[in-house]
C-alpha positions in Angstrom: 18.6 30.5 208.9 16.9 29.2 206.0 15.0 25.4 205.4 17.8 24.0 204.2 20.5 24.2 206.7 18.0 23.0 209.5 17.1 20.0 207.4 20.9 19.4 206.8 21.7 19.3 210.5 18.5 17.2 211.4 18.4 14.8 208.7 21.9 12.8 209.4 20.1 11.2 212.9 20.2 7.4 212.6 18.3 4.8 214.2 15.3 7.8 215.1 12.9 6.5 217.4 9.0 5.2 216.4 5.6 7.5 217.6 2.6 6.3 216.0 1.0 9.8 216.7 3.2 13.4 217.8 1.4 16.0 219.3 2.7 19.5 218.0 0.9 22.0 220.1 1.9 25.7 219.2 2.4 27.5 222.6 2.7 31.2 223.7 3.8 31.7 226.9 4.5 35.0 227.2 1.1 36.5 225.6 -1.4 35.3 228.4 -1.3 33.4 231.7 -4.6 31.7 230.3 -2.4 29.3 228.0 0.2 28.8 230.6 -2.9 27.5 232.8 -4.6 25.5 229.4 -1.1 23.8 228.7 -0.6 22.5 232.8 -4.2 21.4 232.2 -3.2 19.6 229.0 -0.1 17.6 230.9 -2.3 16.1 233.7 -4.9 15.6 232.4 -4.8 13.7 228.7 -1.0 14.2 227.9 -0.4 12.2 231.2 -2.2 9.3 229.6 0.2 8.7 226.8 1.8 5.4 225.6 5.1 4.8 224.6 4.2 5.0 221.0 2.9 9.2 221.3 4.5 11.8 222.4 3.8 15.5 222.6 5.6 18.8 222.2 4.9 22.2 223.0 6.5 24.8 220.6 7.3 28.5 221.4 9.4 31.1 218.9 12.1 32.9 220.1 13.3 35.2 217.4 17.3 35.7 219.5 17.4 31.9 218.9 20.1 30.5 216.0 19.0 27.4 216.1 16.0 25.1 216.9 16.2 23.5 220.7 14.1 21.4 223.1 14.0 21.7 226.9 11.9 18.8 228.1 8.5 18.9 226.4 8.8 22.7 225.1 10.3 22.9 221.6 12.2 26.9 220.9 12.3 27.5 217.3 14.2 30.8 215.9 11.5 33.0 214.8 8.7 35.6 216.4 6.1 33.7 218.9 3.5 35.3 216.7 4.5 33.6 213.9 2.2 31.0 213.9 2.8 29.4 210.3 6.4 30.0 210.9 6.2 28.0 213.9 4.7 25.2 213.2 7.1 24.9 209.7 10.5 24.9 212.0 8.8 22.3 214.5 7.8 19.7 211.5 11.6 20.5 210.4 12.9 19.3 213.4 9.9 16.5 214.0 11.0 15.3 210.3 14.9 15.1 211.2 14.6 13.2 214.3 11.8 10.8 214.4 9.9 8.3 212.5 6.3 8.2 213.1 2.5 7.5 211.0 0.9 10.9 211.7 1.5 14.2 213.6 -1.4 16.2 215.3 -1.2 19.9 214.6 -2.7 21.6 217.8 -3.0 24.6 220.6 -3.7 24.2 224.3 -7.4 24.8 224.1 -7.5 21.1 222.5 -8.7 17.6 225.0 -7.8 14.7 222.9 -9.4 11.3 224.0 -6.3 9.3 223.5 -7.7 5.4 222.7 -10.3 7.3 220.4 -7.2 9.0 218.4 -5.2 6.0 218.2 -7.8 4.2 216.1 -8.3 7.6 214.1 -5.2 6.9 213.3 -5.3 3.4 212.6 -8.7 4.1 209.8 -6.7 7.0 208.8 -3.3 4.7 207.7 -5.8 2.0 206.4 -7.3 4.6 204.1 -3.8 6.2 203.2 -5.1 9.4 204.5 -2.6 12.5 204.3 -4.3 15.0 205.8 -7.4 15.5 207.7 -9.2 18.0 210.2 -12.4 19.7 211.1 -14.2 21.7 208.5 -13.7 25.3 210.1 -14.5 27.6 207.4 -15.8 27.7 204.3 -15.3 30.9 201.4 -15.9 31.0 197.7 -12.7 31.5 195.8 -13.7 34.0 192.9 -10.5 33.3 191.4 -10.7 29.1 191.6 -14.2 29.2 191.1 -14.8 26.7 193.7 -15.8 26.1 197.3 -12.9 25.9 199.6 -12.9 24.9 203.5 -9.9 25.0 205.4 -9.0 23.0 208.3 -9.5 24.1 212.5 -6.1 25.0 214.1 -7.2 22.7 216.8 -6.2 18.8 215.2 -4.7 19.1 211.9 -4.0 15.2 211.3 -0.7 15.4 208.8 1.1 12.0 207.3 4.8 12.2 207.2 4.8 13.6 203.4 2.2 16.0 204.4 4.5 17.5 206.8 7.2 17.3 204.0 5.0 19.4 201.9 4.3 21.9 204.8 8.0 21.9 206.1 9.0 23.2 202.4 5.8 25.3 201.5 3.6 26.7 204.5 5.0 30.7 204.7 3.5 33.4 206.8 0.7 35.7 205.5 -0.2 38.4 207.5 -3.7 38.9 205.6 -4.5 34.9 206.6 -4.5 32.8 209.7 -2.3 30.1 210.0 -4.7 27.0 209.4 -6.1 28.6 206.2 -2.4 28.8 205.2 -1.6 25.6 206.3 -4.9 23.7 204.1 -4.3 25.5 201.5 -0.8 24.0 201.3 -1.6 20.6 202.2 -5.2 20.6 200.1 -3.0 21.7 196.9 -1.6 18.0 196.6 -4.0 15.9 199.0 -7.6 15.4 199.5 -8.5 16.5 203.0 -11.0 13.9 205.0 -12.9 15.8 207.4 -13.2 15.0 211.1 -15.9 15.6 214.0 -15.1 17.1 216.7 -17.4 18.6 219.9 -16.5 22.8 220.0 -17.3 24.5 223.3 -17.1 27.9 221.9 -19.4 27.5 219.0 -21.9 25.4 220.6 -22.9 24.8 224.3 -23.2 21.0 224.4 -20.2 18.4 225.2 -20.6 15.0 224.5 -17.8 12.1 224.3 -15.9 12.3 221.5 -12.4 11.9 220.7 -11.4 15.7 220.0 -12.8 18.3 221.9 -11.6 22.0 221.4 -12.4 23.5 225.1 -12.0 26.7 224.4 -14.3 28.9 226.6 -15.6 31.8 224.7 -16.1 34.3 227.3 -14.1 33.7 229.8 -10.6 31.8 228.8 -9.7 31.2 232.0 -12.2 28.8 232.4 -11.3 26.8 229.4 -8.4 24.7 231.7 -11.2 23.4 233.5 -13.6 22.5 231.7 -10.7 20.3 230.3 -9.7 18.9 233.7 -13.7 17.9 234.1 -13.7 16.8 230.7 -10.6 14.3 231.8 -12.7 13.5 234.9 -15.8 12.3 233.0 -12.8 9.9 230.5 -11.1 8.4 233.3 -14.3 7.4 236.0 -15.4 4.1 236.3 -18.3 4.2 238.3 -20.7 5.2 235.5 -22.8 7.2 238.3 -20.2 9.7 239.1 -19.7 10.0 235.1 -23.3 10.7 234.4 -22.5 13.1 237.5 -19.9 14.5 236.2 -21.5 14.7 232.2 -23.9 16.5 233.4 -21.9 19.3 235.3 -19.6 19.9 232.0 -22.9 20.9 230.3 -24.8 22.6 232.9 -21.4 24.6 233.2 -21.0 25.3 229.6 -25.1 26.3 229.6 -24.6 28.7 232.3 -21.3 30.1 230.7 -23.7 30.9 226.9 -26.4 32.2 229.2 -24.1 35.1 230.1 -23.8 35.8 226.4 -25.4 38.9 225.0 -28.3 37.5 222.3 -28.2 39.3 219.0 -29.4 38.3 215.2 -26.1 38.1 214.4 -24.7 35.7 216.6 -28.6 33.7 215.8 -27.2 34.0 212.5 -23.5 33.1 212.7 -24.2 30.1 215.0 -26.9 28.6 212.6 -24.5 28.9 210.0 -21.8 27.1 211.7 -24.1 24.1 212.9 -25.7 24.2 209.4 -22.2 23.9 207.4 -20.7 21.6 209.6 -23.5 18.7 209.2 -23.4 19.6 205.6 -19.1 18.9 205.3 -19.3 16.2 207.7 -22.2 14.3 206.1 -21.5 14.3 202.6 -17.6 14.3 203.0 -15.3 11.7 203.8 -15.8 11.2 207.8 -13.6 8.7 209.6 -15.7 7.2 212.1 -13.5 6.2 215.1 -16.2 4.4 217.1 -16.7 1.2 214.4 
């Protein structure tokens, strides 16, 4: 079924209910246990924290589907699980046709977001009419543009309610290209992305508060729902002894979880890169600082 005839049967919903910020997490049930383990991480621990005015969704593609369905918090959208691009275009279909909101969050259940910390994202995101923003993943020459381009991380893709127009009626699947690069260069055709910090377990071994933290551990992704849960620990302790306690046991964890690693140039190499790039993008870009 084709763009059109979902956006004819969602778009007639009156009176659609308000969420400042939706969580669209692509899901994939059925591929690993590890995500079914990352996503009951992601429900108790920040997901569990939500207001009123956020809400979250899990989406999964079910290609003997007709039509696009939600069973509590999991969204079913007619196409293969793999589809990444695919998925993620059916769910802003159906986000578009039956709500109203400022932003939606394009995700995957490796992601901890600090929820106050995203809420005034938001709010310096809407001041500064921002469309679409994320964190600088990649970065390639385009012969053909002659230009520098950087695509957006999978993990917290911030998209305004046009740029999940543009994306509901553009992003396609392309088997030689992962669905963020897809998914920027669709939105980056029409808006200027605004690039966002974020703390990345599997690129460097170091956490520190922030408000997006991709958990993701590289070795082992079984451990990735926990460092998420002691992640959630650390954000919801008052004493700030048992958080220094507990800030220091994410790290030593994620130190001893690198140490395993097998060294080589090339990893020397890759990881410079990614530390070097990133302070380049985020410090001559346009950041939006959530702590001022």
């Amino acid at each position: 079924m084709g763009s059109e005839s979902y956006i004819e049967n969602y778009s007639n919903s009156c009176n659609k209910p308000f969420y400042k910020i939706i969580f669209l997490i692509l899901y994939s049930p059925d591929h690993a246990q590890e995500y079914v383990l990352d996503r009951e991480a992601q429900i108790s621990t920040w997901s569990a924290s939500f207001s009123p005015l956020n809400f979250s969704v899990w989406v999964v593609g079910n290609p003997e589907l007709k039509t696009i369905s939600l069973d509590e918090n999991i969204l079913f959208v007619p196409c293969e699980d793999f589809l990444m691009a695919e998925k993620t275009r059916l769910a802003l279909i159906w986000i578009l046709g039956n709500f109203n909101f400022e932003y939606v969050v394009r995700s995957n259940t490796s992601t901890y977001f600090k929820l106050d910390r995203i809420e005034k994202l938001a709010i310096k995101l809407s001041q500064k009419r921002v469309h679409f923003g994320g964190y600088p993943a990649g970065i390639v020459f385009s012969l053909r543009q002659k230009k520098i381009l950087v695509h957006c991380s999978g993990a917290a893709v911030f998209m305004s309610k046009d740029a999940c127009s543009l994306a509901a009626n553009s992003l396609y699947f392309n088997d030689n290209q992962p669905e963020d690069i897809s998914l920027t260069n669709v939105l980056a055709g029409k808006f200027t992305p605004y690039w966002i910090s974020r703390c990345d377990l599997e690129l460097l071994p170091f956490w520190w508060p922030t408000a997006i933290t991709r958990a993701k551990d590289p070795f082992d992704s079984y451990n990735t729902s926990n460092t998420m849960q002691r992640i959630h620990s650390f954000e919801s302790a008052r004493h700030p002894l048992f958080k220094v306690g507990v800030f220091v046991s994410i790290n030593l964890a994620s130190i001893a979880t690198w140490s395993k690693a097998p060294r080589s140039l090339y990893r020397l190499f890759s990881h410079t890169y990614v530390f070097t790039k990133t302070i380049f993008f985020i410090t001559t870009s346009r950041l939006i600082n959530w702590k001022q």
